[in-house]
Every structure is written in C-alpha cells, then in structure tokens.
C-alpha positions in Angstrom: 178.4 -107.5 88.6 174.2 -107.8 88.4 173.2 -110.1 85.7 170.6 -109.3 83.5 167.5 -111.5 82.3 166.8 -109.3 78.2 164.8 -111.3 76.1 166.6 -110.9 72.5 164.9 -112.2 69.0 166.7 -113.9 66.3 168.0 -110.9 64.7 169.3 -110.0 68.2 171.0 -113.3 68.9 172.3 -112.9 65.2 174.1 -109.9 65.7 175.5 -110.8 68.9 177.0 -114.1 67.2 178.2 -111.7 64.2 180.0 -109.2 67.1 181.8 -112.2 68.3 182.9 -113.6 65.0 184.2 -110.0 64.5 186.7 -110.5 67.7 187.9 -113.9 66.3 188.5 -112.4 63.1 190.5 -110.2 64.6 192.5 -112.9 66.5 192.7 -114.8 62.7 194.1 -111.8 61.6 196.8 -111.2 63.7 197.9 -114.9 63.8 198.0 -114.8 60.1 200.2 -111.3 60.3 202.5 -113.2 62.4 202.6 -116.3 60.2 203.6 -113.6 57.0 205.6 -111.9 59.0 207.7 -114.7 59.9 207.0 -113.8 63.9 207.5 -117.4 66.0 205.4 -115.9 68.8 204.3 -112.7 70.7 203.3 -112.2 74.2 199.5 -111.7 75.0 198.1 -110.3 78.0 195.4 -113.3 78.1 194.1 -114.6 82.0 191.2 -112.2 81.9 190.6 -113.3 78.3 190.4 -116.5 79.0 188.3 -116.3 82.0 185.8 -114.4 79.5 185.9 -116.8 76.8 185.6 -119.9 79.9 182.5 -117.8 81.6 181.2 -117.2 77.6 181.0 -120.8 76.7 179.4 -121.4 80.3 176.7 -119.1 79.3 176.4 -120.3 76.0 175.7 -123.8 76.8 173.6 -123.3 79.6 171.2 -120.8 77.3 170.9 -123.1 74.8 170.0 -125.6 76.9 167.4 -123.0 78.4 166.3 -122.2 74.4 165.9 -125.7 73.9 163.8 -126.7 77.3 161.4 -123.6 75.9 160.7 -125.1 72.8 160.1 -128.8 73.9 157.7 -126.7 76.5 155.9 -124.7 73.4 155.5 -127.6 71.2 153.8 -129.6 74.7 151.8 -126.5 74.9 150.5 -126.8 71.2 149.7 -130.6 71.4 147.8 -129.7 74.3 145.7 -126.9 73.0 145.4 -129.0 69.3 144.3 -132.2 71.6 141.8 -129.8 73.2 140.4 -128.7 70.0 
C-alpha cells in the first residue's frame, strides 16, 4: 500500500475526527445493546482491527508531532520577518 502526503484544512481534519467518532459510536452502541440485552459477551472478528486502530494511533501521534514542529517553525518564521522589520 503507497502512502499519500494530502494537505487537509481544519474543516478537513474535523470531519475526519467526526468519521471516526461515528465508528466508536457504533462500538458504544453495540456494547450498550449487549449490556440491555443482558448478552455476557459476543465474539468479534478483531486482529485486523486492532492492527488499524495500533497503525491509527501511530499516525496520529506522529502527525501531530509533525503539526506541532510546523507551527513552532511558522511562529520562528514571523519573529524573523517582525525582527527584520
């Protein structure tokens, strides 16, 4: 699988979060269902799931780390130009 570099805005990164919070309301949902239902446990196909969630949180550390290395480098880039001034 090719990875792809996209640049996304806030609204972008905001409707990815919200797509995601969909799929755990989804998982809420059906743990709740259970709980009603009075069902102890049911059996989940999860490996690959979890590999996607473990590779997710991978990504999602290592881009904010990237977000925040960008900022510290705009606001450098601002001093510089209002020092020039």
């Amino acid at each position: 699988m090719t990875m792809t570099l996209q640049t996304y805005d806030p609204r972008q990164v905001d409707q990815f979060a919200l797509r995601l919070l969909d799929l755990a309301a989804i998982l809420r949902q059906m743990a709740n269902r259970s709980r009603e239902h009075g069902i102890a446990d049911f059996a989940l196909h999860d490996k690959k799931a979890l590999e996607w969630c473990a590779k997710l949180e991978q990504w999602a550390h290592k881009t904010q780390a990237d977000l925040e290395v960008r900022i510290l480098q705009d606001k450098a880039e601002r001093r510089g130009r209002a020092a020039a001034e």
